[in-house]
Every structure is written in C-alpha cells, then in structure tokens.
N, C-alpha and C positions, 0 to 999 in steps of 0.2 A: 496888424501884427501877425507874420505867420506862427500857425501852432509849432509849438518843439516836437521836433523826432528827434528819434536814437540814431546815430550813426552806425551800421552794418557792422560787427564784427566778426570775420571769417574763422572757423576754429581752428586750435593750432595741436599737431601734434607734434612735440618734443619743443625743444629750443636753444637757443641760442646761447653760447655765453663767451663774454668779451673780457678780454684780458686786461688789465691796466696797467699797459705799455710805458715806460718813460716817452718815447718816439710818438704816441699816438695823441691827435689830437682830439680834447673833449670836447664833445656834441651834448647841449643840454639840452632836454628835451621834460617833455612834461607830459600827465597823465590822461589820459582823454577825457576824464570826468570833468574836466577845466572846462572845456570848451560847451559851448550851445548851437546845437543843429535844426535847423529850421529847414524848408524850402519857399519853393517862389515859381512865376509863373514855367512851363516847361520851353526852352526852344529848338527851333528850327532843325532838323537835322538832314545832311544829303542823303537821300535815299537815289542811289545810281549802282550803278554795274561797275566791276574790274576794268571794262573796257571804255566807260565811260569817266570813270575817274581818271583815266591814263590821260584819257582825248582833252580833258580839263587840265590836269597838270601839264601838256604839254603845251597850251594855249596859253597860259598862265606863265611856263619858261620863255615862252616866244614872247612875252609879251612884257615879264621883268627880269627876266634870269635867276640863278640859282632858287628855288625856293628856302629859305629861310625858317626854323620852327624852334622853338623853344619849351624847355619843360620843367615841373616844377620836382623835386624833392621833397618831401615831407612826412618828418617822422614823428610819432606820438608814443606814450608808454602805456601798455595795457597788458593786465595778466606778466606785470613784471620783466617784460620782453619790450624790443623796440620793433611796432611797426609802421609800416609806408600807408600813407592816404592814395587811395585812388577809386578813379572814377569808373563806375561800370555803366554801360550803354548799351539799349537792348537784354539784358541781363544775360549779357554774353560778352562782348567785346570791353576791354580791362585798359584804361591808359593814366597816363600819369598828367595833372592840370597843365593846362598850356594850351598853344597853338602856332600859327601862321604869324612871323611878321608881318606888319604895313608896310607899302615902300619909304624908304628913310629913316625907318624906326630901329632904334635901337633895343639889344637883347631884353633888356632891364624894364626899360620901359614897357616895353611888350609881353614881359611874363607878367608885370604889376597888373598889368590891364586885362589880361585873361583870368588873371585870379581873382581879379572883383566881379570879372562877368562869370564867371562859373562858378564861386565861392564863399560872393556876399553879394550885398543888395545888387549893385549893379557897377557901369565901370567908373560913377561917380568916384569908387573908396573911397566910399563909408567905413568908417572904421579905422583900428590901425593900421600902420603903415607898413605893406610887406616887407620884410627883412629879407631881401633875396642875396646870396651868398656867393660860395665860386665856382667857378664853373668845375662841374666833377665829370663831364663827358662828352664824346661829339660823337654821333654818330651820320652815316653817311650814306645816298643814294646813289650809285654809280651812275645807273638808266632808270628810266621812267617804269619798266614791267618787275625791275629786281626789289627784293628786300634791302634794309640796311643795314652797312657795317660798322662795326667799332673802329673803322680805319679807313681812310681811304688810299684805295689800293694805286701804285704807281704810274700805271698805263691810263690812269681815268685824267683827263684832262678837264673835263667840263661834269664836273659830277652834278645831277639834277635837285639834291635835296641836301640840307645838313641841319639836323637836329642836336640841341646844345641841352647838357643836362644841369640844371641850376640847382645846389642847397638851398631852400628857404628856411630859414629857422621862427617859429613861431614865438609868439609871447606867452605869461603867463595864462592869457584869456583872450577868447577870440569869437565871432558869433561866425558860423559856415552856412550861409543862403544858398542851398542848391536846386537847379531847376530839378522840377518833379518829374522829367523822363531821364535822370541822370540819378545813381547812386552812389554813395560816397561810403566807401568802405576802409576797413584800419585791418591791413594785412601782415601777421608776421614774417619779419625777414627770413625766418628759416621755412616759413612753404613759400616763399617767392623763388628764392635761390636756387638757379640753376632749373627753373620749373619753367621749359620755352613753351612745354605744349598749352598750358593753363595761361600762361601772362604773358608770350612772348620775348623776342630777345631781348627789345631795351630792358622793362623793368624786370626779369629774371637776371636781369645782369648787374641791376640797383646795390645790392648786397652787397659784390665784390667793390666798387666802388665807394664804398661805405666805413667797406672793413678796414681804414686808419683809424679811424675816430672810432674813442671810447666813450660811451655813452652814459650820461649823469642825468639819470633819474631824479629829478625836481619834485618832491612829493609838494602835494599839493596844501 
C-alpha cells in the first residue's frame, strides 16, 4: 500500500465568484478533503530537443496521420473556491491529465485509460468508473514547429495535431495514484485565468470555458 501524501495546493490571491444564472449549468463538485492521494512507481518520460520532438511527430503523421490528444477537466472545492487538478512535470512544465490516442481508439476510451495510468493504480481501473463528460474544447496544430489554436484557421488543410478538452466529473471519493516524478496540484480558477506565461494557453483558457456552469459546492 502506498503511503498518503497531500495533494499540492497553490496559493490564491483573491477569487472568484459565480453568479447563479437561470441559463447556467450546475457543476457539482466536491471538497478535496474527499479524496486520498497516494503515489506509485515514477515513469518514463521523453527527454529530446524541439528539433527532435518535431523529427518524431513528423514520423508519427507519416506514419498515422492527424495526431490525435485528449484531455481531462477536473475540478475540486478548496478554500471555498473552484480549482482545476493538474499535473506538474519537472517542477516546471503544468498540463492537464491525458494524452496521445491509439490508432482506432476512441476519445472516451482514451482519456479513461490515461487517467488510470496517470491517476490511479494503473490502466487496469481500479476503482470507480471515470465519469467523462462533454466535450468543452478543441484546440488545434496547424504545422509541426507552431503552437496551438483555439480554432483551426481556414487555409490549413491538413492540420497536424488536435487536442479535445473533456469535463470529467468526480464522485463523492476517490483514491489519486500518481507517479512520484509527476505532481498533482489543485489550482484556483482565478490564478489560472488568462495566466499564458505560468500555465500556457490551453489551461489558462480552462476558466473561460467553464464560465457557464455554476458551481455547487458538495460539502462533504
């Protein structure tokens, strides 16, 4: 049995607050103290260059096309505020759980299966069954050396990459197995928002994507 850790929380200055919209849909969400944070052994990670990751994703598009990537959503209540779970790497580089489809695999299937390899014992899931939700974003590769956009732009024909953003909604209790070169932190939506230099564009963009849904605090 792995020993429990705390799950990382990043401090927040100010916050948030959500209005209760007739129009908005409720997101229920629960208190972090629910949950049980463990780790497990550490994996593998690509240690290559800009010019080496390109030479691999282009091998990769020759070899299946489009890459394909999926990601997960997830929000928890802490300090009264709603924040996002994510992974830190390096104790520098910030993403949100998920990855790379298989060939033939679908989105669903494919985020369940990242999320037990990054999030619990392993991709047996063990445990309950991720609740994965709707799709709340796509974002897009044009070429192999650009970043991605919230759009894909007209003239692109063959765009390289597209990343799909999924809400996962949690249960009341949950146990979080993360490997031990990865950290798993509970970030408030108002220092995420609009923050590219810290978190980048997708999850700095999380927020606005969010901000239909009114958020019902589940005390525990």
């Amino acid at each position: 049995m792995d020993d429990q850790t705390t799950v990382s929380s990043v401090a927040e200055n100010g916050g948030r607050h959500h209005n209760n919209r007739s129009e908005s849909e409720v997101l229920d969400i629960y208190p972090l103290s629910c949950y049980y944070f463990g780790s497990k052994e550490a994996i593998p990670l690509k240690n290559e260059t800009l010019y080496d990751r390109v030479l691999r994703m282009k091998a990769n598009y020759d070899a299946y096309g489009m890459r394909k990537c999926v990601a997960a959503v997830i929000v928890v209540e802490l300090f009264k505020h709603p924040h996002l779970l994510l992974l830190q790497v390096n104790n520098s580089v910030f993403k949100l759980p998920g990855g790379r489809l298989r060939p033939g695999e679908s989105d669903i299937n494919c985020l369940k299966r990242k999320l037990s390899s990054k999030l619990s014992v392993g991709e047996d899931g063990r445990g309950p069954e991720w609740e994965v939700g709707e799709c709340l974003g796509m974002w897009w590769r044009p070429n192999f050396e650009t970043l991605l956009y919230p759009y894909l732009p007209p003239n692109i024909k063959s765009p390289k990459e597209c990343t799909k953003l999924f809400l996962v909604k949690l249960p009341a209790s949950r146990r979080f197995i993360v490997p031990k070169n990865f950290k798993l932190l509970a970030v408030p939506l108002s220092q995420i928002h609009d923050n590219h230099e810290a978190y980048g564009p997708i999850i700095s963009g999380v927020p606005q994507l969010l901000s239909k849904f009114s958020f019902n605090i589940v005390e525990s």
